[in-house]
N, C-alpha and C positions, 0 to 999 in steps of 0.2 A: 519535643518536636524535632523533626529531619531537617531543619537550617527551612521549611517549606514555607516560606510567609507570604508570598505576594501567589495566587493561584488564579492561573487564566482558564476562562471555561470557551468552550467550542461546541458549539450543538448542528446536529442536523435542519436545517429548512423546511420549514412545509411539517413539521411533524406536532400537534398538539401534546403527546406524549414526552416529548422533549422537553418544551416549551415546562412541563408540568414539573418534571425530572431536575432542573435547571432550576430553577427555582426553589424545590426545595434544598436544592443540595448549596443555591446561596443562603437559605436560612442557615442551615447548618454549618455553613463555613464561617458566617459571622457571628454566630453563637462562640466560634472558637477564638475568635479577634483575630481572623486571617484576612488580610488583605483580595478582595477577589475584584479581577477585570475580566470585562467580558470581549467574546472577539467582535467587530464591528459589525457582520452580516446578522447576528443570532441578538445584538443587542438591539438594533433596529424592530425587529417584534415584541420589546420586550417592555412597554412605554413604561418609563415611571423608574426605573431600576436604579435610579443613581450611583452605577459604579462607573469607575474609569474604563476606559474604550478604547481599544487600541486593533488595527490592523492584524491579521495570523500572522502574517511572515515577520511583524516587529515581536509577536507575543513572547518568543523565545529571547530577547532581548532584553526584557523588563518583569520576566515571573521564573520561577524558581520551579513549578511544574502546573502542568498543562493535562487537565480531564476534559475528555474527548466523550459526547454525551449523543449517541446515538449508534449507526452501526456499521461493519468494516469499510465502508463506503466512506463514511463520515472519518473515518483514522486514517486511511488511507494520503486520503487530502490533507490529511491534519501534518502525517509523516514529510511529504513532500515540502509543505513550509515552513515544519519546524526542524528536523532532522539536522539542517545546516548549523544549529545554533547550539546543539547539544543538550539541551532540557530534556530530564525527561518527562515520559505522556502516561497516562493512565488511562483506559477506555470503562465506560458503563454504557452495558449492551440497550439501547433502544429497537434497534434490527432484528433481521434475521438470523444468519448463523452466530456472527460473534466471537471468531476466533479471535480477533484482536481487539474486540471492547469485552471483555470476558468477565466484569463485575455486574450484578445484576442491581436494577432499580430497585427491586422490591429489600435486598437486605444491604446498600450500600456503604450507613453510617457506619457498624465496624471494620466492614471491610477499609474502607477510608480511613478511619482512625488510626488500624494496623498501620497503614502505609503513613501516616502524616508521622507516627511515633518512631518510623524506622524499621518497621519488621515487613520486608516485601522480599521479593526475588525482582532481580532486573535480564532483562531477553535485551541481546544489543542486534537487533537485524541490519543485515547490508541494502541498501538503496542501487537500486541501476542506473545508470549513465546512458541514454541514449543519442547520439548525434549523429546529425543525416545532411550527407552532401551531397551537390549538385554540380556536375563539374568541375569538381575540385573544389569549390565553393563551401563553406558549412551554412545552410539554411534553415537549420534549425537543432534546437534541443533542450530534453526532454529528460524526466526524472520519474522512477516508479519504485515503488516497494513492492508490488504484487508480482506484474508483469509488464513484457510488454509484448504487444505480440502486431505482425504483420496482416493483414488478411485484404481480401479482394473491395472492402467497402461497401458501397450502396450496392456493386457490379456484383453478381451470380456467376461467375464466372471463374475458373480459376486463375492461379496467376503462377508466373514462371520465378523461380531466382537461384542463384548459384550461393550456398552457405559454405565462409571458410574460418576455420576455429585454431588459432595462434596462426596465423598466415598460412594454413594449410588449406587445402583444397578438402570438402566433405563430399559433397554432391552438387549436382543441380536436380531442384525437385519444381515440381507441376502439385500444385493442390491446393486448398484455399487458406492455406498462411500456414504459418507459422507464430507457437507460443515460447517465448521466452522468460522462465520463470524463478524466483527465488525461493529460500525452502519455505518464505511465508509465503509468497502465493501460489506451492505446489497442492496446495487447499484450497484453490478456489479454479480459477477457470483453467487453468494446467490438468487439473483432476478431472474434471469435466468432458475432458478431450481426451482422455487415458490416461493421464502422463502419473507418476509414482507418487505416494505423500512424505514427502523429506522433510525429517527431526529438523525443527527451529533454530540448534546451533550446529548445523551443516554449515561447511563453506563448502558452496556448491550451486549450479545451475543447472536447469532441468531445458531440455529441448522438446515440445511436444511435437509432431509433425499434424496440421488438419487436415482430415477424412483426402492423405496425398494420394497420386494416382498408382501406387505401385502397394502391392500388400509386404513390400517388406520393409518400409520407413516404421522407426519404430523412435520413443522416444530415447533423450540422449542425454547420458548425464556427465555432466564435465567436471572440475574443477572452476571456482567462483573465483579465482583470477584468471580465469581467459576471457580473450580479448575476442568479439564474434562480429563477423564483417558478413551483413545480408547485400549484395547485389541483384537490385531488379533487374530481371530480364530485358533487354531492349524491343525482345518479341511481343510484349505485354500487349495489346491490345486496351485495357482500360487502366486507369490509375490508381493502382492500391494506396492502405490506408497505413499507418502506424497509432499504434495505441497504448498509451501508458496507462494500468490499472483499469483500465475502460472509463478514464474522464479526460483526460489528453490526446487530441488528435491531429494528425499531422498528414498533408497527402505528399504521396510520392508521386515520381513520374518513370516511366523504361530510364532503366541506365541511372538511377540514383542509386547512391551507397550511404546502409544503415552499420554503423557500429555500435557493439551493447557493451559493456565493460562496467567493472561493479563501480558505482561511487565512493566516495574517500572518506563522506559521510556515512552512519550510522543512527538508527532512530533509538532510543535507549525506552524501552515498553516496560513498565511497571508491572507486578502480578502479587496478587497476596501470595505469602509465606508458603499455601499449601497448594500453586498452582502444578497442577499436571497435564502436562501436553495430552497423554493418553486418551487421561478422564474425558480433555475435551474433546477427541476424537470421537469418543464413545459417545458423548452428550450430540454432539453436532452433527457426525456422519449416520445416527443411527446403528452402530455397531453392538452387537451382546453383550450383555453386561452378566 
């Protein structure tokens, strides 16, 4: 065994599937006499379970590693409150695509086994840094491993801001937001919007522009230590929105300033011995094989 004895599980809500997936993967864990806690939200549907119970954000404090039992949604969240603590995570896919819970329910025991003996590949991703002030003020902030992205909110409308990348001046653009994404979320809603699919151990940030009002904003790819400073517009008309991974929300107001800058933290992602980024391209985007 990997030193792996005490294992925190994390499941998605609402999913029967899960609920099913979780369960057997505690038989099988304590068939191995491994220690398993469960996190508080997923233990509460789970009557009867008598394991120890602890908070996400303490999990990282008290387990040696952390399987994440549903889909990028569910890891996503999982990054954000463990990421700080340095454990690392393993994901088994419940979801849909799956690029970051990438072990499947149906064959998990060895793939698990592999990893519990020591035989994995470890992906170390960067975390974003968002904080947003208000007159000089900091009134909030905000953590993502996907993205984060600006956009107009409930409003239809577009929204104005001036973007500047190491204190330099880029543009002022008109359009309905702005994605700001890492090379793990250059696969999800950055793609979506156009924006390129950047290899997993890039250091690198991807700028997408959405549907702006000029046909020559194009996306923008930086280096993943700059520092990018969004100012809203003062001409705004309504109050755009900030969003981290698409579960973090935060309203702006004209005249608020967004800075993004990578985190200090690191999410340390598990992957059996023979994962290939490609392969999952090819599984997940639909590509020829």
């Amino acid at each position: 065994m990997d030193n792996f004895r005490n294992i925190g599980l994390i499941g998605r809500m609402g999913s029967k599937s899960v609920i099913v997936t979780l369960k057997h993967l505690m038989r099988f864990l304590d068939e191995r006499g491994l220690n398993v806690i469960l996190d508080q939200k997923i233990a509460e549907v789970i009557p009867g379970h008598g394991r120890q119970v602890c908070k996400q954000k303490l999990m990282g404090e008290i387990c040696d590693l952390a399987i994440v039992v549903g889909g990028d949604g569910s890891m996503l969240g999982a990054a954000r409150s463990l990421a700080q603590s340095n454990i690392p995570v393993l994901g088994v896919n419940r979801g849909n695509l799956g690029f970051l819970t990438d072990i499947s329910p149906q064959d998990f025991e060895p793939r698990i086994i592999e990893i519990l003996e020591g035989r994995y590949s470890v992906d170390s991703r960067f975390l974003l840094e968002v904080c947003i002030r208000r007159k000089g003020e900091q009134i909030g902030e905000l953590v993502a491993l996907n993205d984060c992205v600006v956009h107009p909110g409930k409003a239809t409308r577009m929204i104005q801001f001036e973007l500047y990348i190491d204190g330099q001046f880029v543009y002022t653009q008109r359009s309905d937001g702005l994605i700001v994404a890492t090379p793990t979320g250059s696969t999800a809603y950055a793609l979506s919007a156009g924006g390129p699919i950047m290899h997993p151990k890039l250091d690198a940030l991807v700028l997408v522009p959405m549907f702006p009002h000029t046909l020559s904003s194009r996306p923008i790819v930086v280096s993943g230590n700059s520092e990018l400073k969004l100012v809203i517009s003062e001409e705004n008309k309504t109050y755009p929105t900030v969003s981290c991974d698409g579960q973090v929300d935060l309203s702006l107001a004209p005249g608020d300033v967004v800075n993004i800058r990578k985190n200090s933290r690191k999410l340390r992602l598990l992957h059996p011995q023979d994962y290939n980024f490609y392969q999952t391209c090819r599984e997940k985007l639909g590509w020829s094989s």
